[in-house]
C-alpha positions as CSV (number, residue, x, y, z in Angstrom):
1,X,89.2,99.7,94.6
2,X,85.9,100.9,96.8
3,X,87.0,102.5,100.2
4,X,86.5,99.6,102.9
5,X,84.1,100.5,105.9
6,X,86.2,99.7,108.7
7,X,88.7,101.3,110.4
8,X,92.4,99.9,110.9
9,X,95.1,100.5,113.5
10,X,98.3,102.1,111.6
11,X,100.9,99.9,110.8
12,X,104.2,99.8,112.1
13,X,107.2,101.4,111.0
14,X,108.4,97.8,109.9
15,X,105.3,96.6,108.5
16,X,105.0,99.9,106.4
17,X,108.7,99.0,105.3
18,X,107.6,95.4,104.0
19,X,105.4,97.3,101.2
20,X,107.7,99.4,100.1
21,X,109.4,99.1,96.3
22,X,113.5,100.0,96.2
23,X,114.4,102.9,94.0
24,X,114.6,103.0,90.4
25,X,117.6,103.2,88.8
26,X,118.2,106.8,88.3
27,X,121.4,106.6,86.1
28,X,120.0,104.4,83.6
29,X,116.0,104.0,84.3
30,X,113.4,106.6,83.7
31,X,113.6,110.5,84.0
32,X,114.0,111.4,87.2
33,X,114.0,114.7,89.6
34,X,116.1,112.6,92.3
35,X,119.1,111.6,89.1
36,X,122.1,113.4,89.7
37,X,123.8,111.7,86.5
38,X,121.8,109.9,83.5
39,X,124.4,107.7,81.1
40,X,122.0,106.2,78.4
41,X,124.0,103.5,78.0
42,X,127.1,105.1,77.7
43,X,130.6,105.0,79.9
44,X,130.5,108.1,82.5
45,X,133.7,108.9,80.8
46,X,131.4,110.3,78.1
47,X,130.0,113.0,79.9
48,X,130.7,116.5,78.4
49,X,127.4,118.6,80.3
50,X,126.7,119.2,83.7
51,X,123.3,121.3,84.5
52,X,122.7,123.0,87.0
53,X,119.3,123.3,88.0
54,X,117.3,123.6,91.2
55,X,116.6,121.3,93.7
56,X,112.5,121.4,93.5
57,X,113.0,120.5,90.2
58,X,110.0,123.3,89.3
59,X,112.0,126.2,87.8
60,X,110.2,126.4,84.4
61,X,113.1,127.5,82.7
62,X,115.7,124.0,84.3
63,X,112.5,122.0,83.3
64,X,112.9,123.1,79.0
65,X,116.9,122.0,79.2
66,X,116.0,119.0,81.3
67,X,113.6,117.8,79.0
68,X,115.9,118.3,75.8
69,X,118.8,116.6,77.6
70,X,116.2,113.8,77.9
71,X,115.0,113.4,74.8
72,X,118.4,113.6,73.0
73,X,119.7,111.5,75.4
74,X,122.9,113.7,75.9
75,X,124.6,111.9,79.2
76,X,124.9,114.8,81.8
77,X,125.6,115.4,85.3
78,X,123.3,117.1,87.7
79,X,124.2,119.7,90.5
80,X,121.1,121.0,92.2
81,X,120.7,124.5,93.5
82,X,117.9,126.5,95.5
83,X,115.7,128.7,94.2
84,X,115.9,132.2,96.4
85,X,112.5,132.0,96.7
86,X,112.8,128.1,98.8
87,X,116.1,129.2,100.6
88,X,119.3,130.6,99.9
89,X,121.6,130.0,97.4
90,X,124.7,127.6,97.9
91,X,127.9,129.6,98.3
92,X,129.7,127.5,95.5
93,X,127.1,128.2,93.5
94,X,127.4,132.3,93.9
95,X,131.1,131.7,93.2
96,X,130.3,130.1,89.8
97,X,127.8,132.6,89.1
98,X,127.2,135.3,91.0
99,X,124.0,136.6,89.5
100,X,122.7,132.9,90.9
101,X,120.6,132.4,87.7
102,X,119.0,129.0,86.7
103,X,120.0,126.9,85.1
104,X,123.2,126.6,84.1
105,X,125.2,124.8,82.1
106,X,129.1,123.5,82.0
107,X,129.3,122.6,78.0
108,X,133.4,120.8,78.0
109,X,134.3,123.2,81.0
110,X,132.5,126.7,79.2
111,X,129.7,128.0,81.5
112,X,126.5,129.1,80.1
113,X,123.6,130.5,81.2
114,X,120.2,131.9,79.9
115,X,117.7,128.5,78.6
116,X,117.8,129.9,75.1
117,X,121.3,130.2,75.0
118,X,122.0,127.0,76.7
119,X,120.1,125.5,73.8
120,X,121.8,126.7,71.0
121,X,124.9,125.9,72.6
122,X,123.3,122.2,73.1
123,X,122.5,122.1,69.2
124,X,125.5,123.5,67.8
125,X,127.5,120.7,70.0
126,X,125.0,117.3,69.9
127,X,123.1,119.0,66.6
128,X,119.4,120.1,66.7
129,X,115.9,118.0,68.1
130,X,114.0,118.6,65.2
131,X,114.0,122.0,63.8
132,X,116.8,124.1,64.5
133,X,116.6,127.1,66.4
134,X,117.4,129.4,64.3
135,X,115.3,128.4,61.2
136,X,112.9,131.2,60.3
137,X,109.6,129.1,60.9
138,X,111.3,127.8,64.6
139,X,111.4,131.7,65.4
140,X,108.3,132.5,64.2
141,X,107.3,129.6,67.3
142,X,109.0,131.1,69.6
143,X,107.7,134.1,69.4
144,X,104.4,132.8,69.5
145,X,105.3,131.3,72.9
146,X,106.3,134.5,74.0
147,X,103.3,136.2,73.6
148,X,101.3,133.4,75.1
149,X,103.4,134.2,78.0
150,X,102.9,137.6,77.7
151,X,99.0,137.0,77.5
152,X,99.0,134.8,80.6
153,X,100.9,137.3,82.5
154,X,98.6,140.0,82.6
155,X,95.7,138.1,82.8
156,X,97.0,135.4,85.9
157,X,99.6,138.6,87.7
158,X,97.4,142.0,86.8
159,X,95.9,142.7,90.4
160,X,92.7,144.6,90.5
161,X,91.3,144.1,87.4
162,X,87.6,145.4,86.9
163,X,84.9,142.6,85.5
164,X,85.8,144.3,82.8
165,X,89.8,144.2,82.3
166,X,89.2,140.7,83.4
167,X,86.6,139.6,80.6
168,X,89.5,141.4,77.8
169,X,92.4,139.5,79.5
170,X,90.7,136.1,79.2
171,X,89.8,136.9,75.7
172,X,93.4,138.3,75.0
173,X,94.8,135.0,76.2
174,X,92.1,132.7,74.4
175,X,93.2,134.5,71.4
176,X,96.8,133.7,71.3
177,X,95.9,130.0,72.5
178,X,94.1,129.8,69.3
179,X,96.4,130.7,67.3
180,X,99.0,128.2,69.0
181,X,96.5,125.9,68.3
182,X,96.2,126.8,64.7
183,X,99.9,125.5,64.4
184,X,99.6,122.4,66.2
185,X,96.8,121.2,63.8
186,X,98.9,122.2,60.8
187,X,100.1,119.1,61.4
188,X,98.2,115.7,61.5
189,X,99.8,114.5,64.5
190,X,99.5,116.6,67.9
191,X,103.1,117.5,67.6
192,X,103.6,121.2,66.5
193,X,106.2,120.2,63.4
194,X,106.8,116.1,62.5
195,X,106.2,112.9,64.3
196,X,107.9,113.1,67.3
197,X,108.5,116.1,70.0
198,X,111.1,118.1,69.0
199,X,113.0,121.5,70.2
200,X,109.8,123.7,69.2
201,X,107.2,121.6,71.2
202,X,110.0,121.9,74.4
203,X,110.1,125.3,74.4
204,X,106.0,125.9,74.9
205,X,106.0,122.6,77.9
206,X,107.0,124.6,80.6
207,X,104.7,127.6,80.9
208,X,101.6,126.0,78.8
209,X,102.0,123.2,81.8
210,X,101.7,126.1,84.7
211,X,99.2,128.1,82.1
212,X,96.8,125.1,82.8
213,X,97.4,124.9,86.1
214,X,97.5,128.1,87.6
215,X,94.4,129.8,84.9
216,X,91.9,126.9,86.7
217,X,93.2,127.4,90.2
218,X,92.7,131.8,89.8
219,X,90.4,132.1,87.2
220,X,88.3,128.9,86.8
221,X,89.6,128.2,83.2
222,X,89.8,124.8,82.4
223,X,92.7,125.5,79.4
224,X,92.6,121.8,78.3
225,X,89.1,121.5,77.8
226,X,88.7,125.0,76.5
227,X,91.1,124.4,73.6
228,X,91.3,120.3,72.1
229,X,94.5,120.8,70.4
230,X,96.4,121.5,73.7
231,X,94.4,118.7,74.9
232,X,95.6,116.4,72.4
233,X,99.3,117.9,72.7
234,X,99.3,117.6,76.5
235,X,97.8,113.4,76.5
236,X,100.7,112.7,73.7
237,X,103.4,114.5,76.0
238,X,101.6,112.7,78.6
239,X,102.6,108.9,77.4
240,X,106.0,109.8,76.9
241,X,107.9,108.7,80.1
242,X,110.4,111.7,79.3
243,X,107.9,114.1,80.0
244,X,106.2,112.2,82.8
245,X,109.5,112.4,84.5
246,X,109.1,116.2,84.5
247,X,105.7,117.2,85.0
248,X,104.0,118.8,88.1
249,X,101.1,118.7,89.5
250,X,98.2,121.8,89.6
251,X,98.9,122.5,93.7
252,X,102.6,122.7,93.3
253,X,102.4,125.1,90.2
254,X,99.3,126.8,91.7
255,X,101.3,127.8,95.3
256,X,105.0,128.1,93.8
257,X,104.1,130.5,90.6
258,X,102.8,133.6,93.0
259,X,106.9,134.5,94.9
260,X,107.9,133.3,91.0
261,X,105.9,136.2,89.1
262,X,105.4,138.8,91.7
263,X,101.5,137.5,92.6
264,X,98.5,135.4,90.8
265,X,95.0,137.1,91.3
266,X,91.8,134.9,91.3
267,X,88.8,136.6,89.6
268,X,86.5,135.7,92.4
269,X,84.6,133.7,90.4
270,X,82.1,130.9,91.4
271,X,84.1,128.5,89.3
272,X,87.8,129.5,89.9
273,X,86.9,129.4,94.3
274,X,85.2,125.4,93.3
275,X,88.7,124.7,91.0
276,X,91.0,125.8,94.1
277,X,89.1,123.9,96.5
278,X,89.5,120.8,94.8
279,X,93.1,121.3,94.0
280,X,93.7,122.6,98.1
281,X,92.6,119.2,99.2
282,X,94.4,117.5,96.7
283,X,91.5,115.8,94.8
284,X,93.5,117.2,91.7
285,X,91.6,117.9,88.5
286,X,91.1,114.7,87.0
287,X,92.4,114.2,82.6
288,X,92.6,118.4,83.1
289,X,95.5,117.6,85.0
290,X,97.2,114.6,83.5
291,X,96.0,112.0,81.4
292,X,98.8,109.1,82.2
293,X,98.1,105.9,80.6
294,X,96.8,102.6,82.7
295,X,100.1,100.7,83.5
296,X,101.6,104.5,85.0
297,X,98.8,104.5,87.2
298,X,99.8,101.3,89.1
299,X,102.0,101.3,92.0
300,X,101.5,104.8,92.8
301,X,100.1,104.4,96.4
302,X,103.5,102.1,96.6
303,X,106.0,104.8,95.2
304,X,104.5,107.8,97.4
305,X,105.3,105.1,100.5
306,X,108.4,104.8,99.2
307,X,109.6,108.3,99.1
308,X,107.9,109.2,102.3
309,X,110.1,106.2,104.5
310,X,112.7,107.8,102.5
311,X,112.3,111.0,104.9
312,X,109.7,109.9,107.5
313,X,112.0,111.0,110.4
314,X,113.2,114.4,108.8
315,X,109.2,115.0,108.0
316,X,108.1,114.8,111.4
317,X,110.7,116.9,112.4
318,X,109.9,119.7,110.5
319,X,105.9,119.6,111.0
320,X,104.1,121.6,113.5
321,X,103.3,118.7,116.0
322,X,107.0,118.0,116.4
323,X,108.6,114.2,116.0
324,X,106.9,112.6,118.3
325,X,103.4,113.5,117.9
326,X,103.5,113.3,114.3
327,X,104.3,110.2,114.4
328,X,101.0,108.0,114.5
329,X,99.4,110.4,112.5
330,X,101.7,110.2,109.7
331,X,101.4,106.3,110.1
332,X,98.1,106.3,110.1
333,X,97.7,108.5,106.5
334,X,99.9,106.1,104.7
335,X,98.0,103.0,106.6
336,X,95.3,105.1,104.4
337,X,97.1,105.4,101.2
338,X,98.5,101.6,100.8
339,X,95.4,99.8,102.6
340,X,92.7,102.1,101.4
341,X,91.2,101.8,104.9
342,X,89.8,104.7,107.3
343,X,92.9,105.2,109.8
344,X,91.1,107.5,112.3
345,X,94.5,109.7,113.9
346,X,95.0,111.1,117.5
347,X,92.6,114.1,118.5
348,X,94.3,117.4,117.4
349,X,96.3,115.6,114.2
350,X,94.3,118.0,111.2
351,X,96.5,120.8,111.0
352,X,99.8,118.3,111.1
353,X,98.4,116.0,108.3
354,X,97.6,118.9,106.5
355,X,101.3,121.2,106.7
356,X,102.4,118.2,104.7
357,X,99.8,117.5,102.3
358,X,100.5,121.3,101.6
359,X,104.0,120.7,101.3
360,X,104.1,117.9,98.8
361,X,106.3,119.1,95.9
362,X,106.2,117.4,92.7
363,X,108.1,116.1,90.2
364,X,110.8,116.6,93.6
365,X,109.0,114.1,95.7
366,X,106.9,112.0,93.7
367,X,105.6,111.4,90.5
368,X,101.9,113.2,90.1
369,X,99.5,110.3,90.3
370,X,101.7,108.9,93.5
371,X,101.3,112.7,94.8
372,X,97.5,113.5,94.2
373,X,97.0,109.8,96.3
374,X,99.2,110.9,99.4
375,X,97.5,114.2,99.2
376,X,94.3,112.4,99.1
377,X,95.1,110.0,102.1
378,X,96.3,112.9,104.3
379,X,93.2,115.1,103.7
380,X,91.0,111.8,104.4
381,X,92.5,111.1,107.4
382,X,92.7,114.6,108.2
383,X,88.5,114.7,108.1
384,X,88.6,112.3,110.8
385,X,89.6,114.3,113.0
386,X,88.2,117.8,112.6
387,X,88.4,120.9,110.1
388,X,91.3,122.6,111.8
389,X,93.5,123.9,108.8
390,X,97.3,123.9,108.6
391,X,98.7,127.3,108.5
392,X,97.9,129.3,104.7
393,X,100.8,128.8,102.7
394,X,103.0,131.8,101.8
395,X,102.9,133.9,98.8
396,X,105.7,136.2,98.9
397,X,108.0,133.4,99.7
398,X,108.4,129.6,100.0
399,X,110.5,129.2,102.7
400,X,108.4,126.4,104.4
401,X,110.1,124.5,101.0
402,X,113.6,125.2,102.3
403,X,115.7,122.0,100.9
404,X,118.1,122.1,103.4
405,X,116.4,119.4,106.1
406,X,116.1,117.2,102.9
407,X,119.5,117.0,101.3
408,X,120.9,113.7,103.1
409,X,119.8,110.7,101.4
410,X,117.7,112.4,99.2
């Protein structure tokens, strides 16, 4: 729909409201980061697994157990934790485990940690997705992921690489993408082993997701475009609603990986400084980003509405401006987003409508088209009033993410 030329007053708290969808049923409905139990059809009394995972719904390592859960449709329980790098960790939770790792898992009262372990534990109880773990060829794929990760590392975390180091890290990591795309073309389909996802393909989601995101925002790579078979593995993950439910978004990944793995170092480049511009004003990256299908693209100006009422008092509270004067501002961003109109805001509103377009955190908030629109609608309205930046986001931390506010009614 073309951007209409006129300006509009913001709506009303009320009249905002009126357009606003009710919640999805997060017990039975689609995956979720909100759920804190998913049944699929069976009685509670069923339940045998609680995870623990953490409340962003980021951690890379919560995100590979979620996704299994979900696709074996094991029904579980959810307790949600913070990351140390968001906040500090719960008390009960240190009593459970004091190390405070994530995630967690209660498997008929025995506690498990470490994902891999977890997942073993998950097979040898509800039997395997796919290929089992252990089979030879399913370790020979996992150590293949491994050195992917290893790849990415020192290319994305190395600081002060010369032109040089630089050019042999990129063609390090290109190497070992190859040859995890060698494997998912043995097959015809774009799953790595049979017709459907299974435990091998889980395993590579998490850090291939955050490889794509964080190599274009630092180093200009464009992984999906660079390499079809990803490509093709990433739009097939990308029409499952399982995944869908999971997946982030390149500006989350982009300013949450550097407290995570100790820095991410751009290369300077021409390309990589255009990338992060795009993704910093939440214009996203287009199909290199996500690829969801037509009928997941509608409603999304709707659901971010939604989720932002959900916490519209708690959000102006924590910005900047303060309650009050975020107030019209805010109303007049999602005036924006739901009537696709030019909302001009108060004189000396930029820096407010931008602390939360910085802050949104997906899959947490909102799903990733419904994100990359509120971003949109907040940098938009942001422009009409003047460049003034929000302050840089942290690196060492993300303590402006602290949970906490958020927990009530979340």
């Amino acid at each position: 729909m073309p951007l209409s030329s006129e300006s509009a007053e913001p709506l009303s708290w009320s009249d905002l409201a009126s357009l606003a969808m009710p919640e999805p049923n997060r017990i039975e409905g689609p995956t979720s980061a909100q759920a804190t139990l998913r049944l699929f059809g069976q009685p509670e009394s069923n339940v045998m697994v609680t995870l623990y995972r953490d409340h962003h719904a980021w951690c890379p390592y919560c995100q590979k157990i979620w996704l299994w859960l979900e696709f074996k449709c094991i029904p579980y329980r959810i307790r949600k934790v913070t990351m140390r790098c968001y906040g500090p960790k719960e008390p009960w939770f240190l009593e459970k485990v004091p190390s405070g790792m994530l995630p967690a898992l209660e498997l008929n009262g025995r506690l498990i940690t470490e994902s891999d372990d977890i997942l073993l534990a998950l097979e040898q109880q509800f039997g395997p997705l796919g290929m089992a773990m252990t089979e030879p060829e399913a370790l020979e794929l996992r150590r293949l992921e491994r050195l992917l990760f290893q790849a990415w590392c020192i290319w994305l975390c190395s600081p002060r690489l010369s032109p040089r180091q630089q050019v042999l890290a990129r063609e390090q990591f290109q190497d070992i993408a190859r040859r995890f795309e060698r494997e998912l073309n043995r097959e015809e389909g774009p799953w790595l082993r049979g017709p459907e996802p299974q435990t091998v393909d889980l395993i590579f989601v998490p850090y291939v997701e955050r490889m794509n995101a964080s190599l274009a925002y630092y180093k200009g790579y464009r992984l999906r475009a660079e390499h079809p078979a990803i490509d093709r593995w990433f739009r097939a993950l990308e029409q499952l609603e399982t995944y869908r439910g999971t997946q982030s978004d390149f500006h989350t990944h982009a300013h949450d990986l550097p407290p995570q793995m100790g820095g991410c170092w751009p290369d300077d480049g021409a390309e990589a400084k255009r990338l992060a511009e795009r993704i910093d004003r939440g214009d996203g990256l287009g199909e290199d980003e996500a690829c969801w299908d037509v009928d997941h693209q509608a409603d999304q100006a709707v659901i971010a509405l939604s989720r932002v009422l959900r916490h519209q008092q708690r959000l102006r509270e924590v910005n900047p401006m303060g309650a009050a004067a975020f107030d019209q501002p805010l109303r007049c961003a999602l005036t924006r987003l739901v009537r696709n109109t030019p909302c001009p805001p108060p004189a000396g509103s930029a820096a407010g409508l931008r602390y939360l377009r910085d802050r949104i955190s997906v899959p947490r908030d909102m799903p990733l088209p419904a994100a990359r629109l509120l971003r949109q609608a907040l940098e938009a309205t942001a422009q009409l009033d003047g460049p003034e930046q929000a302050k840089p986001l942290p690196v060492r931390d993300r303590f402006d993410q602290d949970p906490r506010p958020f927990l009530i009614g979340s």
